[in-house]
Short mmCIF file of the C-alpha atoms (twelve columns), coordinates in Angstrom:
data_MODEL
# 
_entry.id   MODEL 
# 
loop_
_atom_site.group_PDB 
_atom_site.id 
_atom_site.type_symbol 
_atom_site.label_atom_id 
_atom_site.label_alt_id 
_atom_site.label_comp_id 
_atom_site.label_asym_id 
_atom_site.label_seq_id 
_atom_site.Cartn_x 
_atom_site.Cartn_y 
_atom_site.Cartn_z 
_atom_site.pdbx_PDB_model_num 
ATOM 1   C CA . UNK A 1   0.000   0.000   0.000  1 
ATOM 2   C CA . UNK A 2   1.725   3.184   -1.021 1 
ATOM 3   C CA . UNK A 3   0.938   6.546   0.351  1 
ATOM 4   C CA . UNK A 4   0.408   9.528   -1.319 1 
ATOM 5   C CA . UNK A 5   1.665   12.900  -1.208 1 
ATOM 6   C CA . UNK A 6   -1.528  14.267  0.090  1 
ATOM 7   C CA . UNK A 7   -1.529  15.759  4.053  1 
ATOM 8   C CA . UNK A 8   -1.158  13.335  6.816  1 
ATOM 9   C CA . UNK A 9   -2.524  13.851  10.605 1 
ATOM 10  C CA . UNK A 10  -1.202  12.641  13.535 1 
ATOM 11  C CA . UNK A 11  -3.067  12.328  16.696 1 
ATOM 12  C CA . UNK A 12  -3.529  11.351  20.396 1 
ATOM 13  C CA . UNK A 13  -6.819  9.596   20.648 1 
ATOM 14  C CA . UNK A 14  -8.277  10.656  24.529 1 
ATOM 15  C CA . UNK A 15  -10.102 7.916   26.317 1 
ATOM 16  C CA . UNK A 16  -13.100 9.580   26.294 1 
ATOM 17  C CA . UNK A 17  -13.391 9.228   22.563 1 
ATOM 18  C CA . UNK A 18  -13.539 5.461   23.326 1 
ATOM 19  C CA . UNK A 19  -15.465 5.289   25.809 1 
ATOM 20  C CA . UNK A 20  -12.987 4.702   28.615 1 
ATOM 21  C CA . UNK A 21  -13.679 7.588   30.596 1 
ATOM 22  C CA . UNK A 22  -15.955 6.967   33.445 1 
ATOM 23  C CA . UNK A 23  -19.747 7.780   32.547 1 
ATOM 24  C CA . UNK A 24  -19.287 8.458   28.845 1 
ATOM 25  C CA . UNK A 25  -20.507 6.890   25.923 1 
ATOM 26  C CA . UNK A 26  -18.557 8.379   23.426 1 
ATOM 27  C CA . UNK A 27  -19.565 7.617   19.702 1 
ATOM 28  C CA . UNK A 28  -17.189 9.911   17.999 1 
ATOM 29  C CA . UNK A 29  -13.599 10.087  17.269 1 
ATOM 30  C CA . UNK A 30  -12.597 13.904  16.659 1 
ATOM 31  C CA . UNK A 31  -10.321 14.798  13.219 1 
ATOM 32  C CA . UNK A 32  -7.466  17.591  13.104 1 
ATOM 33  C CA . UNK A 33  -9.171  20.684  12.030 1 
ATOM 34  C CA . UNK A 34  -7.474  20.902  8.562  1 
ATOM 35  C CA . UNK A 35  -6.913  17.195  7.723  1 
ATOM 36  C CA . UNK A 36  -10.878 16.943  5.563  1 
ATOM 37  C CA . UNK A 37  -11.233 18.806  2.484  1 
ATOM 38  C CA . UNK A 38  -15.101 20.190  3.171  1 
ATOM 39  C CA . UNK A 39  -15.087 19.204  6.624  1 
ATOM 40  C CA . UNK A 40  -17.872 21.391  7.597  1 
ATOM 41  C CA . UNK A 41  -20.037 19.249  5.752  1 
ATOM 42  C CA . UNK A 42  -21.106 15.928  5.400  1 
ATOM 43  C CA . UNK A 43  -18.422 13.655  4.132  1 
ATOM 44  C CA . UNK A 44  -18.464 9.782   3.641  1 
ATOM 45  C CA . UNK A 45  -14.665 8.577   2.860  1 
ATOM 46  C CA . UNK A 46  -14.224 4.800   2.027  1 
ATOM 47  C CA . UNK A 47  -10.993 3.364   2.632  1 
ATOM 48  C CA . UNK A 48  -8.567  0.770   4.987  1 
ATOM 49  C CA . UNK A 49  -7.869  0.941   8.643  1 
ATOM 50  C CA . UNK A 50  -4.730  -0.505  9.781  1 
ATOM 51  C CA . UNK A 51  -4.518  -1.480  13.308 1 
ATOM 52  C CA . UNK A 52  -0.614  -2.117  14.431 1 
ATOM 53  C CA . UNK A 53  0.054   -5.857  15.092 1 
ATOM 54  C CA . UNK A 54  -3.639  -7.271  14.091 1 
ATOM 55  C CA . UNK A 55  -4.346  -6.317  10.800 1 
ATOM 56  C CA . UNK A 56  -5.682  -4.680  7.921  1 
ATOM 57  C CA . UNK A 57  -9.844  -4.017  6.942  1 
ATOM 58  C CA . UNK A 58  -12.357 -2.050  4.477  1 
ATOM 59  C CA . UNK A 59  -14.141 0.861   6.446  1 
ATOM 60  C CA . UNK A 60  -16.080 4.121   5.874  1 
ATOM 61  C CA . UNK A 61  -15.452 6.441   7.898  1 
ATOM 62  C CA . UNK A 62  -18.585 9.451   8.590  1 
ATOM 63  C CA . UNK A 63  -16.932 12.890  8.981  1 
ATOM 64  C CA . UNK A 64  -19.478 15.551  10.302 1 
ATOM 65  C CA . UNK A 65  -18.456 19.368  12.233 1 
ATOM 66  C CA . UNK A 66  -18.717 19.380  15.865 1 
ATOM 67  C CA . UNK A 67  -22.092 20.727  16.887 1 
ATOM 68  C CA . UNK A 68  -21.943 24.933  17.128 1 
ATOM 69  C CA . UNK A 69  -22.117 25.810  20.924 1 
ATOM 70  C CA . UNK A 70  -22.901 28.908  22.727 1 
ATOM 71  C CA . UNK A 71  -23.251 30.841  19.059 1 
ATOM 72  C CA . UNK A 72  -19.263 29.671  18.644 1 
ATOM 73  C CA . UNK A 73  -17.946 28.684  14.911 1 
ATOM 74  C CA . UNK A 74  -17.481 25.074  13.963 1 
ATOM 75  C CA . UNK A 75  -14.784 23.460  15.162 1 
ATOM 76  C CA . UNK A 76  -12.881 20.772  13.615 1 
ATOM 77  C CA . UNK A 77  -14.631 17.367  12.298 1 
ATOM 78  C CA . UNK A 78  -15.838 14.127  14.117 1 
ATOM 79  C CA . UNK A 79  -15.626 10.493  12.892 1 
ATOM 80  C CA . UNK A 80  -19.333 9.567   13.842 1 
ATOM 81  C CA . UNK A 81  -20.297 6.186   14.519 1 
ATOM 82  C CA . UNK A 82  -23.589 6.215   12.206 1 
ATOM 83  C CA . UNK A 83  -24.145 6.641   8.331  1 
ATOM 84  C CA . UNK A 84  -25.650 9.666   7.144  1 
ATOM 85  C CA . UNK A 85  -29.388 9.175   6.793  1 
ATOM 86  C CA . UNK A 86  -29.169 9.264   2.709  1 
ATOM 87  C CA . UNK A 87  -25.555 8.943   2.293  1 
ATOM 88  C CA . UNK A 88  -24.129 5.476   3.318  1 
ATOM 89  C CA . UNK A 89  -20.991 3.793   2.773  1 
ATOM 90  C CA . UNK A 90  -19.283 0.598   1.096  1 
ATOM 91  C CA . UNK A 91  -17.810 -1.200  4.350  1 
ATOM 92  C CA . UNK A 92  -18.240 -1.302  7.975  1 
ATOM 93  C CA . UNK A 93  -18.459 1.954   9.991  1 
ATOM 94  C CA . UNK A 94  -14.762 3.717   10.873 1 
ATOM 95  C CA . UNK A 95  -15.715 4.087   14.718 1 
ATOM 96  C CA . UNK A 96  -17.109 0.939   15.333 1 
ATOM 97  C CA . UNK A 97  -13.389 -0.486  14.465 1 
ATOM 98  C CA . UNK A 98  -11.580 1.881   15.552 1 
ATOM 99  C CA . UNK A 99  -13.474 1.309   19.097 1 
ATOM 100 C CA . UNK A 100 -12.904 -2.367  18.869 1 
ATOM 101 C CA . UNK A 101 -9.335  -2.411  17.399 1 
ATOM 102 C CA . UNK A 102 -8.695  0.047   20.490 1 
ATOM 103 C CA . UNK A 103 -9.751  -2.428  22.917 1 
ATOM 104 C CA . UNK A 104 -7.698  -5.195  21.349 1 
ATOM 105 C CA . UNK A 105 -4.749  -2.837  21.818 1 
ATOM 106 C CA . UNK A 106 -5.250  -1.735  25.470 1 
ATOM 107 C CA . UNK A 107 -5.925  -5.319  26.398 1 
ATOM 108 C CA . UNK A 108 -3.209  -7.068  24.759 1 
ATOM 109 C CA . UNK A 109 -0.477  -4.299  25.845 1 
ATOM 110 C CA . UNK A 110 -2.579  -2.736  29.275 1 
ATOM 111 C CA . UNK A 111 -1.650  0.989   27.152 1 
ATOM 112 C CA . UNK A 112 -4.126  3.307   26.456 1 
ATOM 113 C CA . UNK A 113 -1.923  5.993   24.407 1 
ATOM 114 C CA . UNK A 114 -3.455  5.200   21.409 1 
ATOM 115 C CA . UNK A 115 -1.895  7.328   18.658 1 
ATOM 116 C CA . UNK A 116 -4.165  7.761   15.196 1 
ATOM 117 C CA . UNK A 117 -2.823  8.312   11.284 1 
ATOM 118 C CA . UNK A 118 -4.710  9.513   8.704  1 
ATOM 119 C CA . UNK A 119 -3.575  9.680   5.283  1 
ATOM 120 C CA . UNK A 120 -4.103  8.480   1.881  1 
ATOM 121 C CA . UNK A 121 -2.843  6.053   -1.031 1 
ATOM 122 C CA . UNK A 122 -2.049  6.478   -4.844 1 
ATOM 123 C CA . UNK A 123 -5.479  4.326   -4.913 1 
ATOM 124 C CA . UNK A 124 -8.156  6.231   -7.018 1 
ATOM 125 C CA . UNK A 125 -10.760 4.641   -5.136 1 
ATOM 126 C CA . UNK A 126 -11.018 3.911   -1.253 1 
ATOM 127 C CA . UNK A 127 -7.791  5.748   -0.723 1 
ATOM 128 C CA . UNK A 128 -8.741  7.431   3.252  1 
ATOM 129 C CA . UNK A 129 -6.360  5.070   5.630  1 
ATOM 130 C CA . UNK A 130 -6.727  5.302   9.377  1 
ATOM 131 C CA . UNK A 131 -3.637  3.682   10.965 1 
ATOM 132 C CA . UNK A 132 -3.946  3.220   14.972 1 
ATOM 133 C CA . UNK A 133 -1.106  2.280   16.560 1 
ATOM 134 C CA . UNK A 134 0.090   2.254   20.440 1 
ATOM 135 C CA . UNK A 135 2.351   5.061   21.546 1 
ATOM 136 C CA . UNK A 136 5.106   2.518   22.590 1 
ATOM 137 C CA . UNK A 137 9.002   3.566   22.534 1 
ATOM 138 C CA . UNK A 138 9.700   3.392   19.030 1 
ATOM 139 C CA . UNK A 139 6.265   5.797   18.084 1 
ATOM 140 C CA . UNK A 140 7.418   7.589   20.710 1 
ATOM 141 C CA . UNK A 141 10.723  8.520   19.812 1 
ATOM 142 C CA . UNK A 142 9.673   8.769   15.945 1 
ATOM 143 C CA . UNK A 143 7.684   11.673  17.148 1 
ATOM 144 C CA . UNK A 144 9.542   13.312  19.324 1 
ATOM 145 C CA . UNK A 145 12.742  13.252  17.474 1 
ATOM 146 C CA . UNK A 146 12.279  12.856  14.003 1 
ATOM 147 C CA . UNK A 147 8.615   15.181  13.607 1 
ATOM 148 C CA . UNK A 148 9.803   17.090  16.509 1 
ATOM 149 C CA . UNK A 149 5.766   16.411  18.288 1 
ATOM 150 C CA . UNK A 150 5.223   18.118  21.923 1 
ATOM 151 C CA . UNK A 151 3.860   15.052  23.492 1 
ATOM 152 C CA . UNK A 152 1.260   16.040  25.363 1 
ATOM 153 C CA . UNK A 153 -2.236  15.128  26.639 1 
ATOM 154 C CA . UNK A 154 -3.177  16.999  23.361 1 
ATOM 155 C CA . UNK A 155 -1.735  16.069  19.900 1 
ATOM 156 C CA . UNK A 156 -3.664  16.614  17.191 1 
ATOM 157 C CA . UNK A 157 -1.988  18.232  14.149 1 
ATOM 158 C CA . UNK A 158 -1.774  18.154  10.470 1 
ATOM 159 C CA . UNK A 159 1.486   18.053  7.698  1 
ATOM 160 C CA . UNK A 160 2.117   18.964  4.280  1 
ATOM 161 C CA . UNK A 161 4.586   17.875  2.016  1 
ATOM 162 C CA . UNK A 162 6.396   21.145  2.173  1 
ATOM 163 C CA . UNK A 163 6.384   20.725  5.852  1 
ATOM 164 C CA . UNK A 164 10.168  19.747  7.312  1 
ATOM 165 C CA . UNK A 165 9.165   16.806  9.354  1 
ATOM 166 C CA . UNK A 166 6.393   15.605  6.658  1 
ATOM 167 C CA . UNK A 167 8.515   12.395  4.961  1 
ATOM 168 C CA . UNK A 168 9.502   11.295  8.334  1 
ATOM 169 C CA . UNK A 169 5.936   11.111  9.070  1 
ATOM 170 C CA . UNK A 170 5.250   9.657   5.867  1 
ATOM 171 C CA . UNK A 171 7.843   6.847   6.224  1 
ATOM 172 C CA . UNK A 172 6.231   6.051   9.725  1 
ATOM 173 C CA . UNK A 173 2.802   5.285   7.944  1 
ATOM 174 C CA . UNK A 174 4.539   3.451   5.463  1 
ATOM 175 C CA . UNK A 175 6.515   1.241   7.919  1 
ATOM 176 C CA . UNK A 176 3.294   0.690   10.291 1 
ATOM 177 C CA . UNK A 177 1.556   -0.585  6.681  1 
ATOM 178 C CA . UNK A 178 4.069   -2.792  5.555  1 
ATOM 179 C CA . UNK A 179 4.468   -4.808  9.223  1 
ATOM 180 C CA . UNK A 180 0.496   -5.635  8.637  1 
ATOM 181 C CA . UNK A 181 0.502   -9.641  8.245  1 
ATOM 182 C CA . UNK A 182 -3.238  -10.759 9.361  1 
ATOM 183 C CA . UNK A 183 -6.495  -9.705  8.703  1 
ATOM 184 C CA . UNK A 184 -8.556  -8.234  11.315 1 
ATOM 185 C CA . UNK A 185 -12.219 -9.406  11.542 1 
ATOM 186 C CA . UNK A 186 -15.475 -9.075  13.297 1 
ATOM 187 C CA . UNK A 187 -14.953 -12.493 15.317 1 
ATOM 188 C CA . UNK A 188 -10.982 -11.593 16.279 1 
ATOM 189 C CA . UNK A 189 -10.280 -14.002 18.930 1 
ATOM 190 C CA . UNK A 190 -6.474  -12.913 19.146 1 
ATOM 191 C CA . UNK A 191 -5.838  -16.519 17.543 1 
ATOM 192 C CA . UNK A 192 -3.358  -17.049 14.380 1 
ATOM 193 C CA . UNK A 193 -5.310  -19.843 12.081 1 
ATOM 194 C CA . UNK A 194 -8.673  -20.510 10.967 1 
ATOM 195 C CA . UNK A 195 -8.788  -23.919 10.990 1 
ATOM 196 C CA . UNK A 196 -12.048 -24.338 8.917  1 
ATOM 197 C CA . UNK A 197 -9.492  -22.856 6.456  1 
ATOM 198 C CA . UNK A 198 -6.841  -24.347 5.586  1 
ATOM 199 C CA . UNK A 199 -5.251  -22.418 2.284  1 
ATOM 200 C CA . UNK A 200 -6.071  -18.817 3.766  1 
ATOM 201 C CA . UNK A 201 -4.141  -20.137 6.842  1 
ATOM 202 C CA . UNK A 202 -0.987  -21.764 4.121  1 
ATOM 203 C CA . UNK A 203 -1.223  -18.069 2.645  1 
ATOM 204 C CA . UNK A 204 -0.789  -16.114 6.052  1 
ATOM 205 C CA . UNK A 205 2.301   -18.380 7.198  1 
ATOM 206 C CA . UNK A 206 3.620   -17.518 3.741  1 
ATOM 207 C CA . UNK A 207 3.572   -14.098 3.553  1 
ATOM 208 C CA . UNK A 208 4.564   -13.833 7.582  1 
ATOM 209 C CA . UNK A 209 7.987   -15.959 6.657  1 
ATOM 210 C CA . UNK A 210 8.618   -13.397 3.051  1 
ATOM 211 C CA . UNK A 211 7.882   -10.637 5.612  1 
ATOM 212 C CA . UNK A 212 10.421  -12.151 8.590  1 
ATOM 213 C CA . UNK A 213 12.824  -13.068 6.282  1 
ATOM 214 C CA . UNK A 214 13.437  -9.691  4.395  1 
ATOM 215 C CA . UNK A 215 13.033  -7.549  1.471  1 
ATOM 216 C CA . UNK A 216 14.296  -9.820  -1.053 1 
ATOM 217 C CA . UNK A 217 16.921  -7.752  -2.497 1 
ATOM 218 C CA . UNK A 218 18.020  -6.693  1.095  1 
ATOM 219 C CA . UNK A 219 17.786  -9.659  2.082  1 
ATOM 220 C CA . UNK A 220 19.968  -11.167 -1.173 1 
ATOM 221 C CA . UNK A 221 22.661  -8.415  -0.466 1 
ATOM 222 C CA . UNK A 222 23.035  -9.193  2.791  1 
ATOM 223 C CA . UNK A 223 23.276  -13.159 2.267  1 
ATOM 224 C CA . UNK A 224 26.056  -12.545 -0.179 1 
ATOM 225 C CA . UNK A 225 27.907  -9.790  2.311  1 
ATOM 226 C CA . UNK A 226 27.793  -12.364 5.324  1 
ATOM 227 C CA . UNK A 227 28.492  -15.072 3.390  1 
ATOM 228 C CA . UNK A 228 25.136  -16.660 3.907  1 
ATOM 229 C CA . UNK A 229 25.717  -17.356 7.724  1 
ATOM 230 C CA . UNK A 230 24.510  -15.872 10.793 1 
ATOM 231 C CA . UNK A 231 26.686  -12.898 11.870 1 
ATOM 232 C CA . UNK A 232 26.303  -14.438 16.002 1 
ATOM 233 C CA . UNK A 233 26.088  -18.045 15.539 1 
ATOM 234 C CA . UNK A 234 27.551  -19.068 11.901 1 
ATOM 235 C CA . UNK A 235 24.200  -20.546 11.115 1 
ATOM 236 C CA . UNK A 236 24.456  -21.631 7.423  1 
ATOM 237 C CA . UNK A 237 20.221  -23.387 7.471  1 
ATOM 238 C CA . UNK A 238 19.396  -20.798 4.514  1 
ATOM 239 C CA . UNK A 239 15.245  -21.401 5.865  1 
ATOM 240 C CA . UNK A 240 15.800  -19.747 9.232  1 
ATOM 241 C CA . UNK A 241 18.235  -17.077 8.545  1 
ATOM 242 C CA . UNK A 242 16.594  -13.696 8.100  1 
ATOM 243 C CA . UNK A 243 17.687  -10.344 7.512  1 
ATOM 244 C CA . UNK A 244 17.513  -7.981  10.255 1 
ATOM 245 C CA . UNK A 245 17.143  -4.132  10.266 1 
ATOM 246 C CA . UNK A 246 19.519  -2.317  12.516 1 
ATOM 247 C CA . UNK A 247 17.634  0.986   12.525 1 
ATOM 248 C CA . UNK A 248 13.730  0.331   12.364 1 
ATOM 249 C CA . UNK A 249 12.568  0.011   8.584  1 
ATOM 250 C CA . UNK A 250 11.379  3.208   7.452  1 
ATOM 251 C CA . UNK A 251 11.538  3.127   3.748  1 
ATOM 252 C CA . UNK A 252 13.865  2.166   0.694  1 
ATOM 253 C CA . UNK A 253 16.615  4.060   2.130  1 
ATOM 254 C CA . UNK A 254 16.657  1.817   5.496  1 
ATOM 255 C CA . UNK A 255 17.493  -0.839  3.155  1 
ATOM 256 C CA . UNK A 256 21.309  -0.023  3.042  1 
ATOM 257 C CA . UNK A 257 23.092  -2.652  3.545  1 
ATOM 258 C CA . UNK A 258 25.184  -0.999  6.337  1 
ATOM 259 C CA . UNK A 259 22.077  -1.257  8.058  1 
ATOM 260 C CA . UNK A 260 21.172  -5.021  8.691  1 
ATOM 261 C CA . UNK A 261 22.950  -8.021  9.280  1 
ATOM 262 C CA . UNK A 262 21.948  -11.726 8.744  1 
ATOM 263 C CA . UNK A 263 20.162  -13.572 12.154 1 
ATOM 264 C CA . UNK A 264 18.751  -16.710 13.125 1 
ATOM 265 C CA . UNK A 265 15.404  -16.489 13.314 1 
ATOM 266 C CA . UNK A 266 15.222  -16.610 17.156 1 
ATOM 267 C CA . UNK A 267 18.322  -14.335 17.974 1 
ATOM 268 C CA . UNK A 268 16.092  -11.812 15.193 1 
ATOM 269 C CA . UNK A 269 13.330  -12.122 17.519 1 
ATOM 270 C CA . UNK A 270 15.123  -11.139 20.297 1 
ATOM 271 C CA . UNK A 271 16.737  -8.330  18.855 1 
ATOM 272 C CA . UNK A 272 13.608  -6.470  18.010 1 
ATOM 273 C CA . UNK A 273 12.297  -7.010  21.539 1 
ATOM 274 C CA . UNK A 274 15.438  -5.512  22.976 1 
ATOM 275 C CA . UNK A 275 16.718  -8.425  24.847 1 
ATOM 276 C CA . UNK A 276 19.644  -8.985  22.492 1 
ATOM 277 C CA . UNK A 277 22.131  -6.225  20.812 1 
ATOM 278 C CA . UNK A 278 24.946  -5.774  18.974 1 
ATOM 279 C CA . UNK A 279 27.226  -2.577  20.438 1 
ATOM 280 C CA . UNK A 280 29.469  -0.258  18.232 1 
ATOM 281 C CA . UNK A 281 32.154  -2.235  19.141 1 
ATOM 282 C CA . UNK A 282 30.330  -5.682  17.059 1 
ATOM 283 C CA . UNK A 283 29.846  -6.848  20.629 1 
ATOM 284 C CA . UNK A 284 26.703  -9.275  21.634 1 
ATOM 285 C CA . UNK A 285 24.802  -8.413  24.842 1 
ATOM 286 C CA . UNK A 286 22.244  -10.399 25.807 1 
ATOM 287 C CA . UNK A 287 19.638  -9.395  28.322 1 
ATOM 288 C CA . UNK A 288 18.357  -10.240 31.487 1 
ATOM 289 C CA . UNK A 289 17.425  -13.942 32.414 1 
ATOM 290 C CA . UNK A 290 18.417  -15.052 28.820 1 
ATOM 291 C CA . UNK A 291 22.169  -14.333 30.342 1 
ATOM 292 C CA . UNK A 292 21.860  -17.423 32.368 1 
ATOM 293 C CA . UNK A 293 20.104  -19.496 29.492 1 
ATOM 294 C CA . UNK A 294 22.960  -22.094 28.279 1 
ATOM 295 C CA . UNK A 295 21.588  -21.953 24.992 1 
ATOM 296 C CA . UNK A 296 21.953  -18.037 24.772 1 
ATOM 297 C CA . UNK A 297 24.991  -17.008 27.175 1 
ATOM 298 C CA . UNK A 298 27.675  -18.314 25.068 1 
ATOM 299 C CA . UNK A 299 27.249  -15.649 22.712 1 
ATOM 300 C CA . UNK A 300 27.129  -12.872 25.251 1 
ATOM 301 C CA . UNK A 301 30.277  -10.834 25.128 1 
ATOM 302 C CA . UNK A 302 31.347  -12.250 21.673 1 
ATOM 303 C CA . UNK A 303 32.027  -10.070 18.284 1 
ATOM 304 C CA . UNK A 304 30.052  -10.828 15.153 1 
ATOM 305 C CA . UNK A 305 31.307  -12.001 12.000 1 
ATOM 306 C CA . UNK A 306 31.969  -8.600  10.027 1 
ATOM 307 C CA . UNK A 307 31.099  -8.779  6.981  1 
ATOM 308 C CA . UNK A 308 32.580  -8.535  3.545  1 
ATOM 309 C CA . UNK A 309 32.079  -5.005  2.716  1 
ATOM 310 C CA . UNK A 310 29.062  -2.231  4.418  1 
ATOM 311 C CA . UNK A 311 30.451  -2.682  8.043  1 
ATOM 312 C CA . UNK A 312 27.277  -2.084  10.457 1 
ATOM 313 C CA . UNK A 313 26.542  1.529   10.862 1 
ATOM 314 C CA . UNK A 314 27.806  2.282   14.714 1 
ATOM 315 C CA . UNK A 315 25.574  5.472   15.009 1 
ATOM 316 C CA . UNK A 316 22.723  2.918   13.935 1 
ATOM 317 C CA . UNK A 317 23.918  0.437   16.322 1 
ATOM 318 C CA . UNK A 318 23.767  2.689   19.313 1 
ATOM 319 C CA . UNK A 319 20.291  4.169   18.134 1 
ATOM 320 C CA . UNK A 320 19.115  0.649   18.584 1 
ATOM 321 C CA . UNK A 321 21.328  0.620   21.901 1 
ATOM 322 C CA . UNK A 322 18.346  2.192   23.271 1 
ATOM 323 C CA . UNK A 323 15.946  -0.554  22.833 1 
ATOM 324 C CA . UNK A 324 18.371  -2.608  24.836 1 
ATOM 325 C CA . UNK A 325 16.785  -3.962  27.953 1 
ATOM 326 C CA . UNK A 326 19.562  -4.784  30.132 1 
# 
């Protein structure tokens, strides 16, 4: 799914808006003021929601003003949780999902910092994309550092391309698109497979490995700079070797081969939770109780294999220092 050019909003969602607040049935999400060409009317948008870690659906989402108060002007525009009485659209209603994708998140991660995307792709048709993602570290840091956000109770703000922090913004939506690998549905049970089916189940495990494994030309480049091995372990079992991102993926240009280095699958998997990394000096540190793990504390302390050519970029190596979780 690529994304367009077009304006891109970034906000906080409050609790309220979900309903978590103490007396309030909320049935509204509100919009940045400027995101909605002819917000102060009646707009129907058809398009995708992404929801980080669970998946990828069809909605319509129902923009309408806020309600004038006290003889003030129109504020900014609402997701409602309705269709418009003669205007209805193609898929499920924006809220509703948004709502229940929320829930998913707070409950699976106990976070309710639930950050919101809007956007759109090259698509002529269905082209609005909500992305809701948790404010964990990495969100976190992307918008503090690289779109230079004031984190606060209130964020709620919209970019243009001309706009200095707009591509990093743009590569975040990008990234949180790609790492989509299952469908969300109305009967999400927080389970992988459908058992009553079989081939959709073959497909998912497919594209989950492709997705593990790499880019395939990033993934080729590194094979052939590390010599097909693991740069830890000398793994040479070409099926569970994967190629894994130093800095976070966050476009084509993350690609570099100076940024990634060939894992086993399970020392990948710890790396992007934090309890494994490699220091500027090609050192291994592993983490916590994993230290006393036989199977994991001979590697602790030991350099890498360097590879041929595109050493690992240090300054990348101690960005990702600060996922470490000693």
């Amino acid at each position: 799914m690529r994304i367009s050019n077009e304006r891109i909003s970034v906000k906080l969602v409050r609790p309220y808006e979900l309903g978590w607040s103490k007396d309030t049935h909320a049935t509204q999400v509100h919009l940045p003021e400027d995101y909605i060409e002819n917000w102060k009317e009646e707009v129907v948008l058809n398009g995708y929601l992404v929801i980080q870690d669970y998946g990828i659906e069809r909605i319509s989402a129902y923009s309408t003003p806020t309600n004038k108060t006290n003889g003030k002007p129109l504020r900014s525009p609402w997701l409602r949780k309705s269709p418009f009485k003669n205007n209805k659209g193609k898929y499920p209603s924006a809220w509703e999902r948004i709502e229940k994708a929320g829930n998913l998140i707070r409950k699976r991660y106990d976070k309710d910092q639930i950050v919101l995307i809007t956007c759109r792709n090259t698509e002529k048709e269905n082209n609005f994309i909500i992305i809701l993602c948790r404010l964990d570290d990495f969100v976190l840091r992307v918008l503090k550092n690289e779109i230079d956000l004031k984190i606060n109770k209130v964020i709620s703000k919209v970019y243009y391309k001309e706009d200095k922090s707009y591509k990093n913004l743009k590569n975040l939506a990008e990234r949180m698109c790609e790492l989509i690998q299952i469908r969300l549905n109305e009967d999400y049970d927080d389970s992988f497979f459908d058992i009553e089916n079989l081939e959709d189940a073959k497909k998912k495990i497919e594209k989950l490995v492709t997705y593990r494994q790499g880019q395939p030309k990033f993934r080729s480049g590194l094979m052939r700079n590390y010599d097909s091995k693991c740069c830890i372990t000398g793994c040479e079992v070409l099926d569970v070797l994967e190629a894994c991102h130093i800095y976070p993926y966050m476009g084509p240009k993350t690609n570099h081969l100076s940024n990634g280095f060939i894992l086993r699958s399970d020392l990948h998997m710890l790396y992007d939770k934090g309890l494994l990394c490699i220091d500027e000096n090609y050192k291994v540190k592993i983490s916590g109780r994993w230290r006393n793990d036989p199977m994991y504390n001979i590697y602790h302390g030991k350099i890498i294999r360097l590879p041929y050519e595109n050493l690992p970029n240090k300054q990348a190596l101690k960005f990702k220092l600060m996922d470490f979780k000693n």
